[in-house]
N, C-alpha and C positions, 0 to 999 in steps of 0.2 A: 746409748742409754743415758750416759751423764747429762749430753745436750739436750734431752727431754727435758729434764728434770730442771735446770738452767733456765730453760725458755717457758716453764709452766710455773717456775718463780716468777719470772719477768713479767709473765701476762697475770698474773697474780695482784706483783708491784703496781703495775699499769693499773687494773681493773679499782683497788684499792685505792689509789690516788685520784682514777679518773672519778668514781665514787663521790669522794672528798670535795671536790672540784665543784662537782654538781650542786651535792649539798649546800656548798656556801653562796652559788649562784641563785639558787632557789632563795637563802636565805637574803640574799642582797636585792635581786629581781623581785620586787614586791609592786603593787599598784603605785603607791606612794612616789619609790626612789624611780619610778620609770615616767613617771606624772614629771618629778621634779628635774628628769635629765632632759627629756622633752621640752620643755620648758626653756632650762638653760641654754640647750641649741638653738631653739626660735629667734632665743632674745640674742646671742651671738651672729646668727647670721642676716636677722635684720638692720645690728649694730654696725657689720660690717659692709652688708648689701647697702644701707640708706646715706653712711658718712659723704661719701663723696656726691652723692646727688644731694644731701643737706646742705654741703656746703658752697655747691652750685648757687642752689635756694637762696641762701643766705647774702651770695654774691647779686644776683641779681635783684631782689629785693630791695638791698642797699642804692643801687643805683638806678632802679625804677621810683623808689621814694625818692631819692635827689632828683630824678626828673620832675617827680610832680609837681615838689617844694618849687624848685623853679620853676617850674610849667603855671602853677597858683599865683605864687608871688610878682611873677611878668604880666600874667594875666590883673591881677587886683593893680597893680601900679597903671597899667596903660589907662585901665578903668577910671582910678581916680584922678590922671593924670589928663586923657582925652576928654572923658564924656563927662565926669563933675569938675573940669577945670581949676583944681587945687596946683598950687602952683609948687615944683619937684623942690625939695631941701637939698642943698647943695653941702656934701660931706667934705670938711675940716680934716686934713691929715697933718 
């Protein structure tokens, strides 16, 4: 008889608390704060998904511009150099 009484506190406690619990999630879970967690995840998992492919990007871009710069500059020197026959300035160290 005691253990009734014991265990129908308990579910009592429980039902109370679980209660409690609810309420506050209701009150936190609003359109708003689910909008703005939403949110924050996107932006964390693109931040983490895109770093290392950005800094791939980064790398090769660098060294595809240093191709071109030289790839241009070989190219305008040969130009000025073969076909309008200006004669090459010889660099002073």
């Amino acid at each position: 008889m005691q253990q009734q009484v014991v265990d129908a506190e308990r579910v009592s406690v429980f039902k109370k608390t679980r209660a409690k619990i609810k309420k506050k999630l209701q009150e936190l879970w609003n359109v708003d704060s689910i909008i703005d967690l939403m949110v924050d995840l996107l932006l964390l998992v693109f931040d983490v998904i895109y770093s290392p492919i950005l800094i791939i990007v980064r790398l090769i871009r660098h060294f595809f511009n240093e191709w071109i710069v030289n790839t241009v500059k070989r190219f305008l020197k040969w130009f000025a150099h073969k076909i309008l026959r200006i004669p090459e300035v010889k660099k002073v160290k």
